[in-house]
N, C-alpha and C positions, 0 to 999 in steps of 0.2 A: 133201690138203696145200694149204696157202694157195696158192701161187706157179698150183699147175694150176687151181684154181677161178677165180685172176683173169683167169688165159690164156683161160677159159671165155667172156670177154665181150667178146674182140676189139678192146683197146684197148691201144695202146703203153703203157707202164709198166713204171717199174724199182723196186726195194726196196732200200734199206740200210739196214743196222744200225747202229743209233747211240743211246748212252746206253741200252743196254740195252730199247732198241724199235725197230722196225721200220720206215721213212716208205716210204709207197707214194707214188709218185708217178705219176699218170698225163697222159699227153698226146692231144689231139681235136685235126689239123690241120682246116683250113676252108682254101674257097677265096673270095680277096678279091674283091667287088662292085665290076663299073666301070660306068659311064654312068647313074648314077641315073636316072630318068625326072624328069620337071621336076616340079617342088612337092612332091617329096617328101625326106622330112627324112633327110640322108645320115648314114645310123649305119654304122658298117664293121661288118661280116661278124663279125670276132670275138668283139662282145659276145650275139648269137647263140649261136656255138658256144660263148662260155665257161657259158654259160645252160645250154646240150645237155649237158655236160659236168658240168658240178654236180650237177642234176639223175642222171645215170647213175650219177655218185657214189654220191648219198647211196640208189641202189637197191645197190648194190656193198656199201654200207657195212651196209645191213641183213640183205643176204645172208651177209655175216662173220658176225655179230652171232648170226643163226639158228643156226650152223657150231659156235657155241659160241669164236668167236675174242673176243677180249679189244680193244675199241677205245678206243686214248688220246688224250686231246683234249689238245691242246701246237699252239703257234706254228709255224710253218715256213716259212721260205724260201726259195718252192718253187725259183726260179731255181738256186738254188743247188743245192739237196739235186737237183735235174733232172740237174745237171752231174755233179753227183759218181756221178748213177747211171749219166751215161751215154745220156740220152737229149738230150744238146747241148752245145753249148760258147756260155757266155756273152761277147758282144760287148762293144765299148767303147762304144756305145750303146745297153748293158742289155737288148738284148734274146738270147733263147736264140733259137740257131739250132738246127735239126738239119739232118744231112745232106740228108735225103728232102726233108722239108716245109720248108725256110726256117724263116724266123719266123714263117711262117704257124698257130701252134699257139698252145692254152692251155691251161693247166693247172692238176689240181685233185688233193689229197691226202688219206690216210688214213692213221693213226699206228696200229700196234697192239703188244702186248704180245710176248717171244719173239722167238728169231733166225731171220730169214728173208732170203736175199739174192737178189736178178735185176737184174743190170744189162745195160742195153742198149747199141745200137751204135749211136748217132747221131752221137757227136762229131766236129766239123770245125776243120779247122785256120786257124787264123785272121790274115784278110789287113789287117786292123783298120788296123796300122800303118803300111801300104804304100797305103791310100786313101782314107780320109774322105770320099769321097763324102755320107754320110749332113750333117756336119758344115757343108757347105757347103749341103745345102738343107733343111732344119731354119728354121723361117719363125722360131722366136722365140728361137735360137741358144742353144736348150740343150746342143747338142754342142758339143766343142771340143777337138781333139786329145787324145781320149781320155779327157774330161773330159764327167760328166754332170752337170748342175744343174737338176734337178727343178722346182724353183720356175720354171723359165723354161719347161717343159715343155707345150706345148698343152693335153694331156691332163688335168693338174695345174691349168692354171689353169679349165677348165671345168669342175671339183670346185669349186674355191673361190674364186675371180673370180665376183661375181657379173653385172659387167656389163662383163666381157669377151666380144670378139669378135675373129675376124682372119680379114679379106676375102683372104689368100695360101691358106686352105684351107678354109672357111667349110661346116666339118661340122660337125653334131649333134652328134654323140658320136664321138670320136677324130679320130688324124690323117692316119698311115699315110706320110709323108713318107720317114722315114728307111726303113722297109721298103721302099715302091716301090721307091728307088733302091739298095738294098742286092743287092750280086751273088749272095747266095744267094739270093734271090727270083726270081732270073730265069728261071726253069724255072717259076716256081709260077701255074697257070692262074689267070685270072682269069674271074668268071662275072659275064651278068646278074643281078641282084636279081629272084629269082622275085616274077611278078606279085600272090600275094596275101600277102609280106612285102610290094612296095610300096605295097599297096591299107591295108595296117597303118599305115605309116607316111607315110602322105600330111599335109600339114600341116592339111589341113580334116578330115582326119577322129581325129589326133590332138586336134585342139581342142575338138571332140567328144565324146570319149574325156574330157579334161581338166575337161571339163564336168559329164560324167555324175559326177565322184569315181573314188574308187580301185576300188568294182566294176566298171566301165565301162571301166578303163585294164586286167582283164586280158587280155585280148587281147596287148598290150604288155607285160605282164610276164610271159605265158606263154613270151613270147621273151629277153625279155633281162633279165628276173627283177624281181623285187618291187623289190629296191631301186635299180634304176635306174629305173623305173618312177614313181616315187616324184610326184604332181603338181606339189610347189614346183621340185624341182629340174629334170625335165621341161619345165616350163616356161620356165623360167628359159634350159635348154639350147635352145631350140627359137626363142624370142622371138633369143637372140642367134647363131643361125645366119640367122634372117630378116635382121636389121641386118649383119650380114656380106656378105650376099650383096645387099645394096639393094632386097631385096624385101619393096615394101610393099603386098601385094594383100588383105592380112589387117587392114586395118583394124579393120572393121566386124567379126570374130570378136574383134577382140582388143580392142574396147570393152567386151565381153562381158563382160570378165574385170575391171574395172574395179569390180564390185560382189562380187568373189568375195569368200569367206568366209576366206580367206589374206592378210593385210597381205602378206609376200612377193608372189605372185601380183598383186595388187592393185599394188602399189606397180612389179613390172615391166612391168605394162598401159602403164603411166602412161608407165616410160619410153621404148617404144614408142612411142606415141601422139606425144612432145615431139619423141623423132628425126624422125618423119612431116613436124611441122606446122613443120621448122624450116627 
């Protein structure tokens, strides 16, 4: 039976029926990285585990597949379909809590054909209205009494800002603000950055990396997946955590890139170089 074969692989996930198919929903908690080591490029923990987690998927998904189950490719979102299964209750700062793990989870989904139901027991009650903590340190005030505005979202703008930065939290990839200070987190350990994720992610040896092309960057994409991986965008994220943080020790790499084969690429050297020389 479906439900015992997914139990088989030791991961939270709940199943509802809907529209006549099935949304598996699974969750992979992580525990959050403190104290970066210096020069290296601070990606939170999550994009890791959402990577791990993908990944287990799509062995999950071929396992169905063998079983003789029926897999339907359809939209979902997952927040929600999470909630309604049961493995959280969503905040007014979007994110899912669960009991156990905070917000410290991510998650990834399988649709398939036939009724099959498991819902879990994560849900928590929510103190949203009684503390906005998140709402008050939130650096680019996309919270606001219960109010979320995307576009204002750290997150959101280093997808698409190209020459955005902000020295209030001056990571790589994500933010992690409204989590820290979020009271269901406060139980959830926080770990060093194992030494050869930081040896990954060091900014001389991502440049390196960005150098060699996209054979060269897997290393970085075996972790946090091909398309965050990706060199324009990598770079782009990486050039404006340096300008965040006022570290300008990468000159002389990042002239390098000055002749790269990417006008992008090229054209963010440049802007580097003018913040430098000004």
């Amino acid at each position: 039976m479906l439900i015992e074969l997914i139990k088989s692989f030791s991961i939270d996930f709940c199943a509802v029926f809907n529209d006549n198919v099935t949304d598996i929903v699974f969750m992979l908690p992580y525990s959050p990285f403190e104290n970066y080591p210096k020069n290296c490029a601070r990606i939170d923990a999550f994009y890791i585990a959402s990577n791990t987690l993908y990944n287990k998927v799509k062995e999950i998904k071929q396992v169905l597949i063998d079983n003789g189950y029926t897999i339907i490719d359809r939209h979902l979102q997952l927040k929600k379909a999470a909630q309604v299964g049961g493995l959280g209750s969503i905040l007014n700062n979007q994110l899912l809590v669960n009991k156990k793990y905070g917000s410290r989870t991510t998650l990834q989904s399988i649709s398939v054909a036939s009724k099959y139901e498991y819902f879990a027991d994560g849900k928590v009650d929510k103190v949203c209205d009684s503390c906005h903590k998140c709402d008050i340190v939130c650096p680019t005030n996309a919270l606001c009494k219960g109010e979320f505005k995307r576009e204002n979202c750290l997150r959101h703008k280093q997808d698409f800002c190209e020459n955005y930065f902000d020295d209030k939290v001056g990571r790589t990839l994500g933010c992690e603000e409204c989590q820290n200070i979020c009271p269901y987190n406060s139980n959830i350990l926080k770990v060093q950055m194992p030494k050869e994720v930081a040896d990954i992610f060091d900014y001389s040896n991502i440049f390196n990396m960005l150098l060699g092309g996209r054979k060269a960057l897997k290393p970085l994409a075996d972790l946090i997946g091909s398309n965050m991986a990706r060199p324009t965008f990598l770079f782009n994220l990486v050039v404006n955590s340096l300008i965040a943080s006022k570290n300008f020790d990468y000159t002389e790499q990042i002239k390098l890139f000055q002749s790269h084969q990417s006008e992008s690429i090229r054209r963010k050297a440049n802007f580097y170089l003018n913040v430098v020389n000004k």
